[in-house]
BATORTI-418306 format. One record per residue (C-alpha): y, x, z. Coordinates in steps of 0.25 Angstrom, whole numbers, m for minus. Each point is the difference from the previous one (the first is absolute). Layout:
% BATORTI-418306
Y, X, Z
...
***
This chain:
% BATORTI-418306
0, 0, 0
8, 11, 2
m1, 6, m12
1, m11, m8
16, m2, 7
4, 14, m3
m4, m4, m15
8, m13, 2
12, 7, 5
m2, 11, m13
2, m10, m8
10, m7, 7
9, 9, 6
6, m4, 12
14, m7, m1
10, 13, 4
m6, 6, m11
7, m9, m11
12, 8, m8
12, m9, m2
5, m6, m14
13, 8, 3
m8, 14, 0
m8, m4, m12
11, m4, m9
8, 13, 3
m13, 9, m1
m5, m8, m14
16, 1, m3
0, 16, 0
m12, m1, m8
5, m9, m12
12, 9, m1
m8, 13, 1
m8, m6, m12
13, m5, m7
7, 14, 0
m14, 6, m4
m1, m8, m12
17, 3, m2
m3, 14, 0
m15, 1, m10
11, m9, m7
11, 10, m2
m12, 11, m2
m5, m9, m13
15, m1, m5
1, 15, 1
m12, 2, m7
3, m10, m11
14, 7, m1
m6, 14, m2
m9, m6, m11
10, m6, m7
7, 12, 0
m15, 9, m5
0, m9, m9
14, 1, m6
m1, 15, 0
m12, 0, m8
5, m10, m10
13, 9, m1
m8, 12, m2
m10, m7, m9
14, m2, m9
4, 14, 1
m15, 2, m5
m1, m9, m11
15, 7, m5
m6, 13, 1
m13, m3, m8
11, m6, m10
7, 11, m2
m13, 10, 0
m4, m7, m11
14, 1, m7
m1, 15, 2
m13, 0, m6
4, m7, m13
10, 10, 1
m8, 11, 0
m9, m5, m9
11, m1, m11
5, 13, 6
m16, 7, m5
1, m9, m11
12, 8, m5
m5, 14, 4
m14, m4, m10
10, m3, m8
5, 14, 1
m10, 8, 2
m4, m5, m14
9, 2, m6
2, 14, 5
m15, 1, m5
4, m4, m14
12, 9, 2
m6, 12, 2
m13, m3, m9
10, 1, m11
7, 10, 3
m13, 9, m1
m2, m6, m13
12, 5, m5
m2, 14, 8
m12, 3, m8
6, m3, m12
13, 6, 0
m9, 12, 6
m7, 3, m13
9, 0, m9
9, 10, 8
5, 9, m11
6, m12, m7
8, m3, 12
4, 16, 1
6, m2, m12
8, m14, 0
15, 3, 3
8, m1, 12
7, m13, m3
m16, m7, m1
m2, 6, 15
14, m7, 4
m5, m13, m6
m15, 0, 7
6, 3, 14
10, m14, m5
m11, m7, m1
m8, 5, 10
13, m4, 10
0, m14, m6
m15, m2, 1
m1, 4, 14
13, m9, 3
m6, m11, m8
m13, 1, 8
7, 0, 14
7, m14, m8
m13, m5, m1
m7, 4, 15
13, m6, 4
m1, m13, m7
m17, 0, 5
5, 2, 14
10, m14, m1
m12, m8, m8
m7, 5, 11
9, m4, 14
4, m15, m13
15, 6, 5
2, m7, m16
15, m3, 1
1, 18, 2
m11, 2, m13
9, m9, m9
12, 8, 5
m5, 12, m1
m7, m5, m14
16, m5, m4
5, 13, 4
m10, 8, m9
1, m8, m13
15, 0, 1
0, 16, 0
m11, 0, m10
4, m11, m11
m11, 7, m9
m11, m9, 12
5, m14, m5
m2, 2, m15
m13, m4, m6
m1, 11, m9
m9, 13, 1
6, 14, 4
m2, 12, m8
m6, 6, 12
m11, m2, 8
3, 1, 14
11, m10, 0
m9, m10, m7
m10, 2, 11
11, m2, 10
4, m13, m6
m15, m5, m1
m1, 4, 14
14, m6, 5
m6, m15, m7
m13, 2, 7
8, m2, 11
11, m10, m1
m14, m8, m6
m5, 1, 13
14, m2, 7
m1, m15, m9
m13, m3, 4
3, 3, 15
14, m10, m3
m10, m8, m7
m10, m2, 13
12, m1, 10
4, m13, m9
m12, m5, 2
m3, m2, 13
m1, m12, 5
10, 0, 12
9, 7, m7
15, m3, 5
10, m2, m11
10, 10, 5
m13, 11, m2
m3, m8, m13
14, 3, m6
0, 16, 2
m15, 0, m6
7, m7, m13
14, 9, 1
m11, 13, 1
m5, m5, m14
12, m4, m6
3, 15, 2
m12, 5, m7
3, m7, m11
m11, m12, 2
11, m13, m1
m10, m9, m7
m13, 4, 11
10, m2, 12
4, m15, m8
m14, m3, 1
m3, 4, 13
12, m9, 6
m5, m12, m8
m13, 3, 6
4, 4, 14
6, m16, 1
m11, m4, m7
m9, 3, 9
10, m4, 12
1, m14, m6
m15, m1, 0
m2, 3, 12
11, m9, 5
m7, m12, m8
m13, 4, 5
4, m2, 13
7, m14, 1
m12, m6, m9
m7, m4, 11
11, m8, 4
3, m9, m12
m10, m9, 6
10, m3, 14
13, m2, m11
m6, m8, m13
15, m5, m2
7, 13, 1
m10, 10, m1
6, 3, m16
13, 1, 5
m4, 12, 9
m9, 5, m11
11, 0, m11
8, 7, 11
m7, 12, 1
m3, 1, m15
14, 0, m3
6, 7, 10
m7, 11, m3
3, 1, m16
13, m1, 4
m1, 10, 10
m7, 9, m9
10, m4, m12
12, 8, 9
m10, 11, 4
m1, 2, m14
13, m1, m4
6, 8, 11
m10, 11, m2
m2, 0, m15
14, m6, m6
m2, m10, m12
m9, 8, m6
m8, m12, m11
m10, 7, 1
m1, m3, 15
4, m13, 0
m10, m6, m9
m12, 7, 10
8, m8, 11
1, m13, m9
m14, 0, m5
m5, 3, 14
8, m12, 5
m5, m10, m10
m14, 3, 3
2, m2, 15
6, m12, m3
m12, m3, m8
m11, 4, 14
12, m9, 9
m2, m14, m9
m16, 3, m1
1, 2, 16
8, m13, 1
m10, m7, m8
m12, 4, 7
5, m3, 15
7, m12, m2
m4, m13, 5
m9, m10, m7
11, m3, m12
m3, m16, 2
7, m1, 11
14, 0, 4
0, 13, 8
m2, 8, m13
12, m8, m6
8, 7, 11
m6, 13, 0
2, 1, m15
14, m6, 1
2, 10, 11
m6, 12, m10
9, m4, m11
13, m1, 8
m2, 14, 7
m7, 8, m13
13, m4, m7
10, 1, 9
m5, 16, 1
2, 1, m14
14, m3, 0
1, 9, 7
m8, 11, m7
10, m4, m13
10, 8, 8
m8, 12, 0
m3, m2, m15
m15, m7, 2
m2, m13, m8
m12, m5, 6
4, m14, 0
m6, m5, m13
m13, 8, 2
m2, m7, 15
5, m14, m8
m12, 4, m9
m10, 4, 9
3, m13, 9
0, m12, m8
m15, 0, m2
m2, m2, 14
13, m8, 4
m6, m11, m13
m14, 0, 8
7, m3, 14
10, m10, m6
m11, m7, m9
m12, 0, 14
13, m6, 8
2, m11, m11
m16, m2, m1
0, m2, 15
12, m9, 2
m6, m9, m13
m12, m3, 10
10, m1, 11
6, m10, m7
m9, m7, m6
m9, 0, 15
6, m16, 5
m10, 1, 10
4, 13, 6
7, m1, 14
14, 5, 0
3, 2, 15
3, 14, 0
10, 1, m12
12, m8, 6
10, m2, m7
16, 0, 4
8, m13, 1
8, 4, m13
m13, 0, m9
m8, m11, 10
11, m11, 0
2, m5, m16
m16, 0, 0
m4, m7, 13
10, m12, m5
m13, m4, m10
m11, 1, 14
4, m16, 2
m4, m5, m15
m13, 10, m3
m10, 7, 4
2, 10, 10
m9, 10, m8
12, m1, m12
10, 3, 9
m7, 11, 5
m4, 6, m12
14, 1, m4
5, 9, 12
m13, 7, m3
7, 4, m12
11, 5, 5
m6, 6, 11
m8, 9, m11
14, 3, m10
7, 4, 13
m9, 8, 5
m4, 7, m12
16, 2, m5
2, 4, 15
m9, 14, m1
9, 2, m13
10, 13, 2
11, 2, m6
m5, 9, m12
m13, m7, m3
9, m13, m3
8, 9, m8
m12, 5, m9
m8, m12, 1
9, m13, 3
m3, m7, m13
m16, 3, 1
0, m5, 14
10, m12, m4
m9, m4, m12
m12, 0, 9
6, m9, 12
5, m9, m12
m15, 0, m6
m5, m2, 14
9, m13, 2
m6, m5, m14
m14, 0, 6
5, m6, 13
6, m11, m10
m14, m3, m5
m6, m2, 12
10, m9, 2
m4, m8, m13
m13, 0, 4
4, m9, 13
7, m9, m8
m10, m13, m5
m8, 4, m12
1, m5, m14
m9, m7, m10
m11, 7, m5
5, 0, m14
10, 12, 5
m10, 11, 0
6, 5, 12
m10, 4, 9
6, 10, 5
9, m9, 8
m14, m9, 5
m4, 11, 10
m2, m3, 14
13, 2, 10
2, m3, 14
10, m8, m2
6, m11, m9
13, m7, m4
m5, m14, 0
14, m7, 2
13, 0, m5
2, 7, 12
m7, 10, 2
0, 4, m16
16, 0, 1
m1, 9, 12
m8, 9, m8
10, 0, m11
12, 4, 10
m9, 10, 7
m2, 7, m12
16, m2, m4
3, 6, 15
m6, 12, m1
4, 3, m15
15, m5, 2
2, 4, 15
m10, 8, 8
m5, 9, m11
12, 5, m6
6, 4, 16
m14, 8, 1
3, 9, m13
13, m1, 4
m1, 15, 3
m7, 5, m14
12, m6, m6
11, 8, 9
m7, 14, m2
m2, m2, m16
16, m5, m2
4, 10, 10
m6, 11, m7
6, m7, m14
13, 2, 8
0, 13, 4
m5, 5, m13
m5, 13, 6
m14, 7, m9
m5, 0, 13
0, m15, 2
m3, m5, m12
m11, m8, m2
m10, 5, m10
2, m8, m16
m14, m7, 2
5, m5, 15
12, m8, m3
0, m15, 2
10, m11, m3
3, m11, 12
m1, m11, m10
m12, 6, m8
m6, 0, 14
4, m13, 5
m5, m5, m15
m13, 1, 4
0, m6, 12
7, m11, m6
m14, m1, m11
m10, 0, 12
9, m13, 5
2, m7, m13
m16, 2, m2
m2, m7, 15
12, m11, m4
m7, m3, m13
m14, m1, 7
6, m9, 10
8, m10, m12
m13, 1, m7
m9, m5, 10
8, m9, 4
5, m5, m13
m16, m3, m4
m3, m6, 14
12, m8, m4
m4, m4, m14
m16, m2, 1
m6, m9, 10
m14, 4, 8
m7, m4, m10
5, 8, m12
10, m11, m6
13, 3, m4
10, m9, 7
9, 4, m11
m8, m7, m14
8, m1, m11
m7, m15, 0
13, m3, 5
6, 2, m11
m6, m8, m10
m2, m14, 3
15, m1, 4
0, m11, 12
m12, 3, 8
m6, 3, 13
7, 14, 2
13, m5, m6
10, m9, 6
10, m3, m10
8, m13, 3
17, 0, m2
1, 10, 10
m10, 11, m4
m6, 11, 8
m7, 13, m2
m14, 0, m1
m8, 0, 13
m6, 14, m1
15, 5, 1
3, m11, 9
m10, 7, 8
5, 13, m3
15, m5, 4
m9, m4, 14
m7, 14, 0
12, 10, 0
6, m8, 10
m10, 0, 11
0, 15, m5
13, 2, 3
1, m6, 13
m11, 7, 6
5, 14, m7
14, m2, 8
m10, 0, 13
m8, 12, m5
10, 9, m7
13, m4, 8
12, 10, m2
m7, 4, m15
4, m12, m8
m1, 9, m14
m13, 2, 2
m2, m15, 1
9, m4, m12
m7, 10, m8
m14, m3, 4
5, m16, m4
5, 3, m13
m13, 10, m5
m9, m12, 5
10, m10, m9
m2, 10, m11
m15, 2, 2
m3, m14, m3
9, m1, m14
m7, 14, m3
m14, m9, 2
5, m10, m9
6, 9, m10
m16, 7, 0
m10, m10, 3
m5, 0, m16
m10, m13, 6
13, m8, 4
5, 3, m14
m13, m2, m7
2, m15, 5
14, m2, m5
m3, 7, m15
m14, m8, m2
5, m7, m13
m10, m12, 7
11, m1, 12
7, m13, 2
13, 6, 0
13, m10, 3
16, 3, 3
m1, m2, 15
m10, 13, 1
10, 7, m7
11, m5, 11
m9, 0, 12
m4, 15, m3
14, 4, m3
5, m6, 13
m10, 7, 6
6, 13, m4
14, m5, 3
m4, m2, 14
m7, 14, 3
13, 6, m5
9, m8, 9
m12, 3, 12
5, 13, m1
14, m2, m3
3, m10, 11
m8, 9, 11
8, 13, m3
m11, 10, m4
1, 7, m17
m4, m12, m9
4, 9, m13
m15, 4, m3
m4, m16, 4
11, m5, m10
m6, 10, m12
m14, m1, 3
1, m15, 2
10, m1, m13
m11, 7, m6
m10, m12, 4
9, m10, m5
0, 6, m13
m14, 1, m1
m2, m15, 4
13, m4, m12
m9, 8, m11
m13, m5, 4
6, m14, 1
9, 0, m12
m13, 6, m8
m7, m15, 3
12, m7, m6
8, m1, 11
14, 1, m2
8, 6, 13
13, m3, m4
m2, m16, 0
m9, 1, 10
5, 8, 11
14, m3, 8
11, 10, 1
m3, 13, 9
9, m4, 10
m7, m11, 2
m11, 7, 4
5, 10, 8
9, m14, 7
m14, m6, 3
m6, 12, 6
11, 1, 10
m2, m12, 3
m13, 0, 3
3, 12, 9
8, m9, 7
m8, m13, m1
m14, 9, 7
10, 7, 11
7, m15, 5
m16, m5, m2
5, m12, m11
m11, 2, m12
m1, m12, m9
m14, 2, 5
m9, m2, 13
m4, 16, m2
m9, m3, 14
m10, m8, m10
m1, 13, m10
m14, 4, m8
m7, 9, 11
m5, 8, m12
15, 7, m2
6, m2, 13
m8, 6, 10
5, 13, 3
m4, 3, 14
m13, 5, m3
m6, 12, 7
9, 12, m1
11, m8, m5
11, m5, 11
2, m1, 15
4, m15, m1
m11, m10, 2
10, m10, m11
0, m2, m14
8, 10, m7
5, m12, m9
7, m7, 12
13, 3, m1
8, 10, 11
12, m3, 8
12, 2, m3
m1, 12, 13
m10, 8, m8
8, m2, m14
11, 7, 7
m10, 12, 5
m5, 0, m17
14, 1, m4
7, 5, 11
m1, 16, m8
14, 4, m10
m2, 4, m13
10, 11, 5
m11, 6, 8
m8, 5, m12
11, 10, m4
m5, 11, 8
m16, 5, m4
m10, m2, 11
m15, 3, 1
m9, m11, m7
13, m3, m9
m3, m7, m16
2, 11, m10
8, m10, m9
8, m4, 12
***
């Protein structure tokens, strides 16, 4: 028991034992900042330690410096001394060679010594000359051997100049009647030859400065080799120049656009550079400066085939900039070569057309399809508000796709004229010009093909092909009509608006730089011409169509028959004591009307447009009347029941469509001669079946009376005739394709739309407009 308490009171010591929290705190206190400053102090150890290396280590980068100069100037002194062995081989040879002949001589002079015995005093005078001169001529050449030797080439040519100007007899090409000069010549070429070719290597070196390129060429101006230093300048920068256009190759790729411009850059630059080398160094020698033009006309060549082979896919509008780009830059560094006597415009112009004709005639190809394509979407080629506006006034009363495809086409004209510089318009305005205006042809046709088709008769199928859209109503087919008016009157004319300033600027300035080439003039009204043809051949489809629907019914019958001319008093002729027109012009009277009030709606603010669209419809059907051989075939049958009051009725016809046109405004001069035309026709054929016209027919101003009348009587609606109860067989006119209004044509308008038919002045017609009459 005893023991097991002493264990209990080892384990737990007794309570006077215990060390207070004060002595602990200030005994583990000491220790922590004992372990603190230990660590501070290995601390500034390390940071000694890390400076002493530092400092090792820039000691031995400096002396590894110092190390790398010496081994750099070591080897100098070696190449130094090596020229230095080089030139004392040089010597000891020659010394060889040196003593070799004079033992040849030696032992022949030795064996004939009683011949020298007995030449005279003034031959030993002259041998010990010309030994003095040999021996002073072999120290010459050592000399020389010793400055090849150390390439010290500015003290050979001196000491070469200095030599020839006290010895004329070296420069001339002619033998000496002794041999020891002749060999000293022959000796003293061998080694301006080998002072050319060392000028020659020293040219050639690849990174040659042009300050060391130039003394080169001077050294051999000296020597007398103009035409080999010439050369070795035009190759010198030749070969600078490929290297140049090697190196930005790679990046034609990052600038399609303007990747020729930098190209042309170099290439010109550096002929004109080279052209003052030339010139400063050589003079005007022509000699010279054909090398220089020749050389420069076939770098021009190796730029254009460069140009061709890294531009971008020529389809496409980016090569349409890049080439305008290359043409714009090219030339412009030709005017300024002019100035330094190099023409190189006409061969650039030469060399460049080919490809300008294949970029222009891919870009026309391309916007064709782009044109043509109505179901392409157009939400990435917006268009301003000065080009959007005139068109989006048609979006209410056609198809969208219409609308769209005609800001789709000046999208395409304005992006293409917009990649144009300057000098391309200049060179190539009129071919560009005659492509937009052949582009705006093809544009028209598809036009035509919207419009309804025509009888099968026409042969036209062309115009049957399938389109995404059509022109069914008045509406819409007038909306196509000022579309295609807009965009040849306003829009179009404000795209090449540009072309047009830079060609009658450069007429202006007359300068032979700015002239535009013979084959690339263009007149504005020659241009305008054939945009006025694409719109007549639309206008005369449209009249056509119409004009047929107008005259034949669905089933093939002509509402027109000259049936109603030939029994006098019928079912198609109302002739009482007031007389009227026949009902097809009735009907006609009817037609134009609803025409015209829904084309002051559709082409509000172009009221030429509409008053000459009315009068080539007007004229359209008296040039049917005029040509339909099966309408006169009737009338000229000797077997036809002709009376007097067909004569009259026809005649009043006539008389009537000339006062259509006279009382609405719009030209009536080709309506009056084709329809006075008609009338005479009718007079012959009537008068041939006995007929007389003079008894039979009333005064002409009885006539042209009634058919004012009748004007009148159809606008208040009084006919002497309930025209509600008229042949469906020739008053139908709103078939399919035919009109917006669900009425009769026959039924006569109010008074509100005859005001909107003849509301136009004939004093409107004096200016010329698109879709204008020829004979107006």
């Amino acid at each position: 028991m005893r023991m097991e308490s002493s264990e209990e009171e080892d384990d737990f010591p007794c309570i006077e034992s215990v060390t207070p929290q004060s002595k602990i705190d200030s005994i583990y206190q000491s220790k922590t900042e004992k372990g603190i400053r230990k660590i501070c102090f290995e601390l500034l150890d390390l940071k000694d330690a890390v400076e002493n290396l530092c400092g090792n280590t820039r000691t031995k980068c400096l002396a590894f410096l110092r190390l790398s100069e010496e081994v750099v100037e070591t080897e100098h002194e070696l190449n130094e001394l090596r020229k230095h062995i080089s030139a004392q081989g040089i010597l000891v040879q020659d010394l060889m060679n040196g003593v070799c002949r004079e033992l040849d001589e030696w032992s022949r002079t030795s064996g004939d010594v009683q011949e020298a015995n007995e030449s005279s005093q003034s031959s030993d005078y002259g041998d010990t000359f010309m030994n003095d001169m040999e021996d002073e001529n072999m120290l010459f050449l050592e000399n020389i051997d010793v400055l090849l030797a150390e390439h010290k080439i500015e003290e050979v040519i001196e000491a070469i100049d200095a030599k020839e100007r006290s010895h004329p007899e070296l420069k001339s090409s002619g033998d000496t009647s002794s041999t020891e000069p002749s060999s000293f010549k022959s000796a003293l070429s061998k080694r301006k030859k080998m002072l050319e070719n060392q000028l020659v290597e020293i040219t050639e070196r690849p990174s040659i400065g042009i300050v060391e390129l130039k003394k080169a060429l001077s050294a051999l101006l000296k020597l007398g080799k103009g035409s080999l230093a010439h050369q070795l300048l035009v190759n010198s920068y030749r070969s600078r120049l490929r290297k140049s256009i090697e190196a930005f190759l790679p990046l034609c790729p990052c600038y399609p656009e303007t990747y020729s411009a930098t190209l042309s850059n170099l290439v010109f630059s550096t002929i004109s550079l080279t052209t003052k080398e030339s010139g400063a160094m050589f003079g005007d020698n022509p000699v010279y400066s054909n090398r220089i033009i020749q050389w420069a006309e076939r770098e021009i060549e190796y730029f254009v085939r460069l140009v061709k082979e890294h531009a971008p896919p020529s389809d496409g509008a980016p090569a349409l900039h890049a080439a305008s780009v290359c043409v714009q830059a090219s030339l412009n560094h030709c005017n300024a070569l002019e100035k330094q006597g190099l023409k190189l415009s006409k061969l650039l112009l030469v060399l460049l057309h080919p490809y300008m004709e294949e970029v222009l005639e891919l870009n026309y190809i391309r916007a064709r399809k782009a044109v043509l394509d109505f179901a392409s979407s157009d939400e990435g080629k917006p268009l301003s508000p000065r080009f959007a506006s005139p068109l989006s006034t048609f979006a209410t009363t056609s198809d969208t796709l219409l609308v769209e495809s005609g800001m789709r086409f000046i999208y395409i004209v304005k992006e293409i004229v917009e990649k144009l510089t300057q000098l391309v318009i200049l060179h190539f305005g009129a071919n560009i010009l005659t492509r937009i205006s052949h582009l705006f042809d093809k544009y028209v046709d598809s036009l035509i093909k919207a419009l309804p088709g025509l009888s099968e008769d026409d042969n036209l199928t062309e115009l049957k092909e399938p389109v995404p859209f059509r022109a069914e109503t008045d509406s819409q087919q007038l909306a196509l009509l000022g579309t295609a008016f807009t965009i040849a009157e306003e829009l179009l004319p404000m795209v090449v608006s540009r072309i047009w300033n830079v060609l009658n600027e450069s007429k202006e300035a007359g300068s032979e730089n700015m002239m535009p080439a013979a084959n690339n003039t263009v007149e504005l009204k020659d241009w305008r011409r054939q945009l006025q043809h694409s719109l007549d051949k639309l206008r005369d489809n449209f009249c056509r169509q119409y004009v047929v629907n107008f005259i034949y019914s669905r089933d093939g019958d002509a509402r027109l028959d000259a049936q109603i001319y030939l029994s006098g008093v019928g079912q198609d002729t109302i002739w009482d004591t007031d007389p009227l027109p026949s009902l097809p012009f009735q009907a006609l009277f009817g037609k134009l009307q609803q025409l015209a009030t829904v084309a002051g709606d559709v082409l509000l603010g172009r009221e030429k447009i509409q008053k000459v669209l009315l009068a080539r419809l007007t004229e359209t059907v008296v040039m049917w009347l005029s040509d339909e051989q099966e309408f006169w075939s009737v009338l000229e049958d000797d077997s036809a029941p002709l009376q007097p009051l067909g004569l009259q009725q026809l005649i009043l016809d006539m008389h009537f469509t000339v006062e259509i046109a006279r009382f609405a405004g719009y030209p009536s001069r080709h309506v009056h001669q084709i329809s006075s035309d008609i009338i005479a026709r009718a007079v012959r054929t009537f008068s041939a079946r006995g007929i007389d016209p003079q008894s039979a027919l009333p005064e002409d101003e009885w006539f042209t009376e009634t058919a004012k009348g009748a004007i009148n009587k159809l606008l208040l609606g009084g006919s002497g005739s309930d025209t509600s109860e008229i042949d469906d067989e020739h008053i139908i006119m709103h078939d399919e394709g035919m009109s917006d209004s669900d009425g009769s044509p026959s039924s006569l308008s109010s008074a509100d739309s005859s005001e909107s038919f003849a509301s136009a002045e004939m004093g409107d017609l004096d200016s010329p407009v698109y879709l204008s009459d020829p004979e107006s």
